[in-house]
N, C-alpha and C positions, 0 to 999 in steps of 0.2 A: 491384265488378265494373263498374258504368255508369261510376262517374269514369276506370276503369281505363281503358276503353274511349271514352272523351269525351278521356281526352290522346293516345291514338294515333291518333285521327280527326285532332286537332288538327294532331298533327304531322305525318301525312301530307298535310293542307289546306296547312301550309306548304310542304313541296315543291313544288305545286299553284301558289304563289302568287310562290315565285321564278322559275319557269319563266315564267306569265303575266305578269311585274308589271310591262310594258311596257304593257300595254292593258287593265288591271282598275285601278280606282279606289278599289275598296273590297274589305275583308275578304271572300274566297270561304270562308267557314265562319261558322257561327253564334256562333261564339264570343266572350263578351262583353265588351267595351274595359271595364277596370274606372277611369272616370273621376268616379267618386264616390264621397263617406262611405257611404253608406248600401248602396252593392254591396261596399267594402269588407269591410261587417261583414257582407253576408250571405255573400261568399265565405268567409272565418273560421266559417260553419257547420260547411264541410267539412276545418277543420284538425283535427280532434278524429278517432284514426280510428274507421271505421265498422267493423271485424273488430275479434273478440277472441281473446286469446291464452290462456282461462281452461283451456279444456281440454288445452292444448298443456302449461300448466307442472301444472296440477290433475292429472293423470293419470302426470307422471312421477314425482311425489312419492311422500313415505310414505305418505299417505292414501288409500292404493288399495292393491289384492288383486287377484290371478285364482283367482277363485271358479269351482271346480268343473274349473276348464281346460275340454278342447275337447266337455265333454260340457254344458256349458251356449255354449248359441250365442245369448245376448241381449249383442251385441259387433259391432263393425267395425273394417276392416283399420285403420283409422285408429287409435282408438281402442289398439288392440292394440299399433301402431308407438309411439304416446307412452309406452305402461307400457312397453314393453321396451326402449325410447332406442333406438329404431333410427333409421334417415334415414325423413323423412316421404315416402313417394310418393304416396297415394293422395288422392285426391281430395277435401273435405271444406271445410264456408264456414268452419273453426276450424283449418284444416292452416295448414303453414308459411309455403306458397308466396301464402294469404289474407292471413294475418298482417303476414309483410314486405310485399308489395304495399298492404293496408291502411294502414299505418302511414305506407310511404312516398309514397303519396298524401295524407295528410294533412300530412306534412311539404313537399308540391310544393303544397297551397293556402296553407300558413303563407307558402313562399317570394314567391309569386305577392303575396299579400298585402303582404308588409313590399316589396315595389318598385314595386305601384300605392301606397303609405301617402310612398314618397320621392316618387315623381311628382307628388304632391298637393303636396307641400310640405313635407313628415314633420313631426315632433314639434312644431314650430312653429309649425305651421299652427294647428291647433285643440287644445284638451284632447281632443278625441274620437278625434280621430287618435295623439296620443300613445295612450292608452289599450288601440286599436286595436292601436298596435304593439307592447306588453305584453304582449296577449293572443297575438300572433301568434306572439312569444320564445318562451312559455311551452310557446306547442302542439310550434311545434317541438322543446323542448327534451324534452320529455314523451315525445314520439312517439320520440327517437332515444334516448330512457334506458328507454324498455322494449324495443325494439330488440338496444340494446347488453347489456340481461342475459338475455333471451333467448339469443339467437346467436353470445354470446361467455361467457369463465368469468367468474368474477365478480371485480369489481376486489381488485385486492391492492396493497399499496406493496413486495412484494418481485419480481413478476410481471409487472405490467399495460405495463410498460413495453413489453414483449417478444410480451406476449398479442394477440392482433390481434383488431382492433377491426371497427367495423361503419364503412363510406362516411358521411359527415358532410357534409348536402346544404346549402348555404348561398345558395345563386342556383337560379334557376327554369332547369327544361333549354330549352336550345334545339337541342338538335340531335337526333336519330332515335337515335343508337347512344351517347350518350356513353358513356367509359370511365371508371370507379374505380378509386379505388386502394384499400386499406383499415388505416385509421393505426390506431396502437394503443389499446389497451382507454383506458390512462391518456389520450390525444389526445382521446378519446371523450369523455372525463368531463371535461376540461380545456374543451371545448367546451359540452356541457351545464349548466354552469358559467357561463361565460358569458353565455351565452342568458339563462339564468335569475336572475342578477340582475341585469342589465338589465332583464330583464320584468317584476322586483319593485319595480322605482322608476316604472317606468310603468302599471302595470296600474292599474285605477278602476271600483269597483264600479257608479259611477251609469250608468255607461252601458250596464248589461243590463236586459231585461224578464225576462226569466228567468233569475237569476244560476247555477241551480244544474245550468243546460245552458254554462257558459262558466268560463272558469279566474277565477272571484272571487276574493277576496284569502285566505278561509277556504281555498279549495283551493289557491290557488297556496303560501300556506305552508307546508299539508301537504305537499305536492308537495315543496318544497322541504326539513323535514324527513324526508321520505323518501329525498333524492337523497343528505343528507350521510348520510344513518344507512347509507346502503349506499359510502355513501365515507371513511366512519369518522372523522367529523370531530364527535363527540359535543354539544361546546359550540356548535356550530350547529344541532342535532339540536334542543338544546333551547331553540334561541331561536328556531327557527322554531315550533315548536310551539307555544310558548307562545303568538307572534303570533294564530297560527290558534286557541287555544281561549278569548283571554282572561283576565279574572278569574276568572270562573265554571266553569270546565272540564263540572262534573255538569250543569250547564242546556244544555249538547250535546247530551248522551248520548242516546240513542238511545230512542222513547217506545214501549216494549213496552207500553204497558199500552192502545194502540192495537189490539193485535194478539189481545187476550185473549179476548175477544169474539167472535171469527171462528172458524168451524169446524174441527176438527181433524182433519176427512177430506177437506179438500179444500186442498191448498196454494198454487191461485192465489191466493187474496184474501190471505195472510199476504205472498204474494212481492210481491204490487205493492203492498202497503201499505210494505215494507222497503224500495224504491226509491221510494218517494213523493217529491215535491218537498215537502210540507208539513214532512214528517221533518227536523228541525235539523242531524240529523246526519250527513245526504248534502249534502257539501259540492260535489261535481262528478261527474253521472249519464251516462253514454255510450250511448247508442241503440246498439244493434250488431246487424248481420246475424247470428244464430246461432239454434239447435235445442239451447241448454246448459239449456232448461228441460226436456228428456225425458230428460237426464240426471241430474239434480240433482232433479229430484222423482220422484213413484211410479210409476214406467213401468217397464215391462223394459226401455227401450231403454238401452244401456250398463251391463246388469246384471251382467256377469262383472266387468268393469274397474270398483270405485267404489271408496265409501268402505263397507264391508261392515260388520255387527253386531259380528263380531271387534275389528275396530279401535277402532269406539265405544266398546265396551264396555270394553276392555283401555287405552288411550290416550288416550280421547280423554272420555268422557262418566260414565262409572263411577268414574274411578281421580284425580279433585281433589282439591284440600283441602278443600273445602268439606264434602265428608258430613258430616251431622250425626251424632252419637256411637251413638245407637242402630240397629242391625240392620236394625229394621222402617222405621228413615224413610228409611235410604240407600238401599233396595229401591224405595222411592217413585219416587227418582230424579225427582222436581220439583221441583229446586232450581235450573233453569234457567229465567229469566223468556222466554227463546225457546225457542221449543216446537219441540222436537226430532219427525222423524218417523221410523218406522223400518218399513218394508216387507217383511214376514216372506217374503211369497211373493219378492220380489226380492232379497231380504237386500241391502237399501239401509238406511245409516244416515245421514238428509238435515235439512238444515236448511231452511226454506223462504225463499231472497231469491234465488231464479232466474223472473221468469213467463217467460209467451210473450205474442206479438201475432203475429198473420200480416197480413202485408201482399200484401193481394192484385194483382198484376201486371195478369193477365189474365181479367177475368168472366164471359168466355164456356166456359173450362174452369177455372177457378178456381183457376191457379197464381199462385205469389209465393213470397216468403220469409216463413219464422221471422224474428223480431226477440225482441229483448231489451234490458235496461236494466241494465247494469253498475254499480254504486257504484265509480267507482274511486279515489276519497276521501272520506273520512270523519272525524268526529271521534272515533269510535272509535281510529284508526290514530294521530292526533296522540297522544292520550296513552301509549300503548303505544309509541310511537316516543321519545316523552320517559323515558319508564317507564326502557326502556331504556340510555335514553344514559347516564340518572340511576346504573345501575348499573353498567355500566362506568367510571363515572368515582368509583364509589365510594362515593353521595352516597346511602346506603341508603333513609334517613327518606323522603326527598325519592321512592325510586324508590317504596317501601311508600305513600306518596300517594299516586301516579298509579294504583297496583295496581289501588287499593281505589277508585277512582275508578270504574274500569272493572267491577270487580264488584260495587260497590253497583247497577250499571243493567242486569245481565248474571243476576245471584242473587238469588234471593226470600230474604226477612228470615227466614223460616219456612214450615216445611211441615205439613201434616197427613195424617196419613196412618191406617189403620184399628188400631188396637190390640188388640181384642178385641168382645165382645158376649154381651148374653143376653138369654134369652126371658122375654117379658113372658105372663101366666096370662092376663090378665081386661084386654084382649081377647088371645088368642093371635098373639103376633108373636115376630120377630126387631129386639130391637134392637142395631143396631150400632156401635159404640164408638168413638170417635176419639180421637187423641192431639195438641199440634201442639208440636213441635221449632220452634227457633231453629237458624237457620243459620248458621253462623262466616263470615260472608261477608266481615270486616275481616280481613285477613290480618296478622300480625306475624311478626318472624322466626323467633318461636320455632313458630310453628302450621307455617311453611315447611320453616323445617328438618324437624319431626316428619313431614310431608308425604314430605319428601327423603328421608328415611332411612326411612321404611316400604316403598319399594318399592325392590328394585335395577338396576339398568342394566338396558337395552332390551336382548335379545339376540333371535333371531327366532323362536326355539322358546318363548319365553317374553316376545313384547311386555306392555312396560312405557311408561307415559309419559316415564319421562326416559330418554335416548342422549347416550351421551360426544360432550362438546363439543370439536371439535378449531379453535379461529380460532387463524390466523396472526398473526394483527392484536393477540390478547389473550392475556396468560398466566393461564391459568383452573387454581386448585387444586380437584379434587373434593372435594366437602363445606365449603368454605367458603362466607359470608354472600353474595360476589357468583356465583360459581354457583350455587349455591342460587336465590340470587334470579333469574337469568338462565334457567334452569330454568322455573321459574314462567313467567317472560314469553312465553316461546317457545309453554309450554301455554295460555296466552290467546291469544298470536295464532294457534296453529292453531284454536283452537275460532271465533274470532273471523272470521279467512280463511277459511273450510274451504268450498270449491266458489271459491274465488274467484283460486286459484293461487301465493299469496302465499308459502304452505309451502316451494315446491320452491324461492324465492329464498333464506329464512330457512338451508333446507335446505346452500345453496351458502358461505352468508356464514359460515356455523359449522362447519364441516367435518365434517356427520355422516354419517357412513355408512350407507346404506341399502340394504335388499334385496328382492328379488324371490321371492316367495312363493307357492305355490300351497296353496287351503286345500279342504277339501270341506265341506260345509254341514252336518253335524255336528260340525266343528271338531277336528276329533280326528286329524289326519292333515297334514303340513306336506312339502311338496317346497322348498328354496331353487331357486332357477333363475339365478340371478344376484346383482350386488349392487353398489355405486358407492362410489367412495373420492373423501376431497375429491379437486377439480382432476383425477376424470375428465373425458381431454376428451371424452367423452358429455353431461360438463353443460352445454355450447356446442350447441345445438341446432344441425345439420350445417343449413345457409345450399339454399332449393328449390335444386331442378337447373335451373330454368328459368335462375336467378339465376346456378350454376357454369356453366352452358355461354355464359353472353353474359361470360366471362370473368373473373367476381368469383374471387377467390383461398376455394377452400374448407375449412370448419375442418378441422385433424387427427382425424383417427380412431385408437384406442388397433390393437393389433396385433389380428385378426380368432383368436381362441379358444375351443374349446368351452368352455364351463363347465362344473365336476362337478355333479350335480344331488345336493344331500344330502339323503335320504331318512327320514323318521323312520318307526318302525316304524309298520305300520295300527293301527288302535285305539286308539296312546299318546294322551294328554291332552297339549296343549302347556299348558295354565293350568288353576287350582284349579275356572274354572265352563265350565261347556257352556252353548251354545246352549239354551232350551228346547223 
């Protein structure tokens, strides 16, 4: 909001200065001539944006419920608008209208930047300015690929031609009202593209003090394996990947055993320890203005709309491969080296990598904002993003590496858990019994398949962890070795993403069909209310109004319909376990 407000000062200053510029000498605004390296790089602070978009795609996804409907009111309009795709109006630092303004404020310092980096002398000048102008590609290229999947459908090679795209900002504005136009999804990505290797030949690690607040080489690859993995170009999937994790992939991987230590009724110290810069495997951390930590940890606030016990339990945290074989250890249920939390009075099922910071404004009534720290790459993602290319291209062995990569650092080797006990005479006690189970945490395809075929498709009276994959892009047979495998991956990256929004992309790029659910907290009772087919255009988040009324072309809306609300009898069991 202050940068927001810092360029329409500007631009009004300009007005200001064409009228005068007959008898003013110098700049009437405070605004800074960027004629050095060193304001270059600090302008490049603000190419990275400062709004996140976690709650906008985390809330439209499968991993959310409306718990209880309108007899539980820990919920806002906001909030309410994202689980139900409708158009965002309300007001919120994580709604639409933050988002796109966010974003493309960080794409107007990238611009600003890469044409004080030519005035200097560009690429030629110094290595530091090259570098500089690597960093700058990347931001921009970054900031207009989440943008572009956001607020349009997701790329297709049968589609995107036709799909319309988002405004692709390349020069810094000069004027008060410019007009957009808005090229197609494919123009979009044909540009992002661009940007981005470019960025890859200039970018240079030596010149951050803190690499893992700026696009370093680890992030810019991930970045880059993530742009082709959503552009389906697999054999670049996995050579960026590769780049970003090295020889050693496991010596990434993310150090839980930091976090072990740390209390398990309180989930700031696990959150900020998850976003720590020390962690190897936060490759690029974003500061962002948001309140996504009183969502994401134990609060009531956002208690109707989350990720509820139903779902963990049914999808997400219960139903792996990994359980170990007997009864009493998969009861355990700590076979995850991140520690799950789960909020009976909020029926929240949370992982802990959301904190907060408040940034105090004003000390005399002590406003400001919520802040947060986003991971928004990782080396988690490089391999899952390889994982996956590996099995779309068929390369099974290879994808069964990466798997097991990510769940050797994800699953405990073994558990232990209580077995039995008895009383001791002389002196009188109870003693208690332990047993400890090994965990299958190396997955093969045969532990997959049995995985696969134990449970059946996702239906909504009956969630399951696997749902029919529908890409356009892939001809996928049910129950063969690459769905199967594919399968698998998708259930690592939601455990993996899960608060982080990444689902409701994965969701778009596979064509799965998802519904809208009302549940009551005994679990026993299901209303559908809705439900999304690939290439609803519901999946193009409808562009603020602030943005349609100065003109921008806004997305399609499907025809306005009531829904039939399918009702299951009161009392029925939708699954074999209840709530306890």
């Amino acid at each position: 909001m202050k940068y927001a407000r810092l360029l329409l000062i500007s631009a009004l200053a300009g007005l200001t200065l064409t009228a005068c510029n007959d008898f003013l000498d110098e700049l009437p605004d405070d605004r800074i001539e960027i004629d050095k390296v060193e304001k270059v790089e600090a302008l490049l602070a603000s190419a990275y944006p400062a709004d996140s978009y976690v709650r906008l795609a985390e809330l439209a996804s499968d991993n959310v419920d409306d718990l209880n409907g309108d007899l539980n009111g820990n919920y806002d309009r906001f909030s309410e608008q994202c689980y139900r795709w409708q158009e965002i109006t309300e007001s919120d630092n994580e709604n639409a209208a933050m988002v796109w303004q966010g974003h493309y404020a960080a794409i107007a310092s990238a611009n600003h930047a890469l044409q004080a980096i030519d005035e200097l002398g560009g690429v030629e000048a110094s290595d530091e300015l090259r570098a500089l102008r690597g960093e700058a590609l990347l931001c921009r290229a970054y900031s207009h690929f989440i943008l572009t999947n956001l607020f349009c459908l997701n790329y297709s090679k049968t589609h995107s031609e036709s799909d319309v795209g988002i405004p692709y900002i390349t020069e810094p504005e000069s004027t008060l009202h410019p007009h957009y136009e808005r090229p197609s999804v494919a123009e979009d990505y044909r540009l992002i593209e661009k940007d981005l290797l470019e960025g890859l030949q200039l970018m240079s690690d030596v010149i951050y003090t803190n690499p893992r607040y700026h696009f370093n080489s680890k992030a810019a690859y991930t970045f880059a394996s993530r742009f082709y993995l959503f552009y389906q170009q697999p054999e670049k999937v996995i050579e960026y990947s590769t780049k970003a994790l090295g020889d050693n992939p496991s010596a990434l991987m993310r150090d839980y055993d930091a976090m072990q230590s740390m209390p398990t009724d309180n989930m700031q110290p696990r959150a900020m320890q998850y976003v720590s810069v020390n962690d190897q495997a936060n490759f690029l951390l974003l500061p962002v203005i948001s309140d996504d930590a009183f969502y994401f940890q134990g609060y009531s606030t956002g208690g109707r709309f989350n990720t509820n016990h139903y779902i963990g339990q049914a999808e997400l945290f219960f139903a792996t491969p990994w359980a170990p074989e007997t009864q009493a250890a998969a009861e355990a249920q700590s076979i995850f080296r991140f520690y799950w939390f789960y909020s009976q009075v909020y029926d929240k099922f949370l992982l802990p990598k959301t904190p907060y910071f408040f940034e105090e404004i004003n000390p005399n009534n002590h406003t400001g904002y919520y802040r947060t720290v986003v991971v928004a790459l990782k080396a988690e993602e490089a391999v899952l993003n390889r994982a996956e290319a590996y099995a779309v291209l068929g390369q099974n062995d290879k994808a069964l590496a990466d798997i097991n990569i990510w769940t050797n650092s994800f699953i405990v080797d073994s558990v232990t858990y209580v077995s039995g006990g008895h009383y001791n005479w002389d002196p009188f006690e109870y003693v208690v019994e332990y047993s400890t189970e090994k965990v299958p945490r190396d997955l093969t395809m045969e532990s997959i398949h049995k995985w696969h075929h134990k449970y059946d498709y996702y239906t909504p009276d009956r969630p399951l962890p696997r749902k029919h994959l529908n890409p356009e892009w892939l001809q996928l047979t049910e129950g063969s070795d690459q769905e199967c495998l594919l399968q698998t991956i998708l259930l690592l990256r939601r455990l993996e993403f899960l608060h982080e929004g990444m689902r409701w992309f994965d969701i778009k790029r596979y064509g799965m069909k998802i519904y809208r659910r009302e549940i009551n907290a005994a679990l026993n009772m299901l209303t559908l209310t809705d439900s999304m087919e690939y290439r609803d255009p519901r999946q193009a988040i409808q562009l603020p109004f602030e943005v349609r009324g100065a003109g921008l072309q806004p997305n399609p809306r499907p025809v306005e319909t009531s829904p039939e609300l399918v009702k299951w009898p009161a009392g029925s069991e939708m699954i074999e376990f209840k709530k306890k």
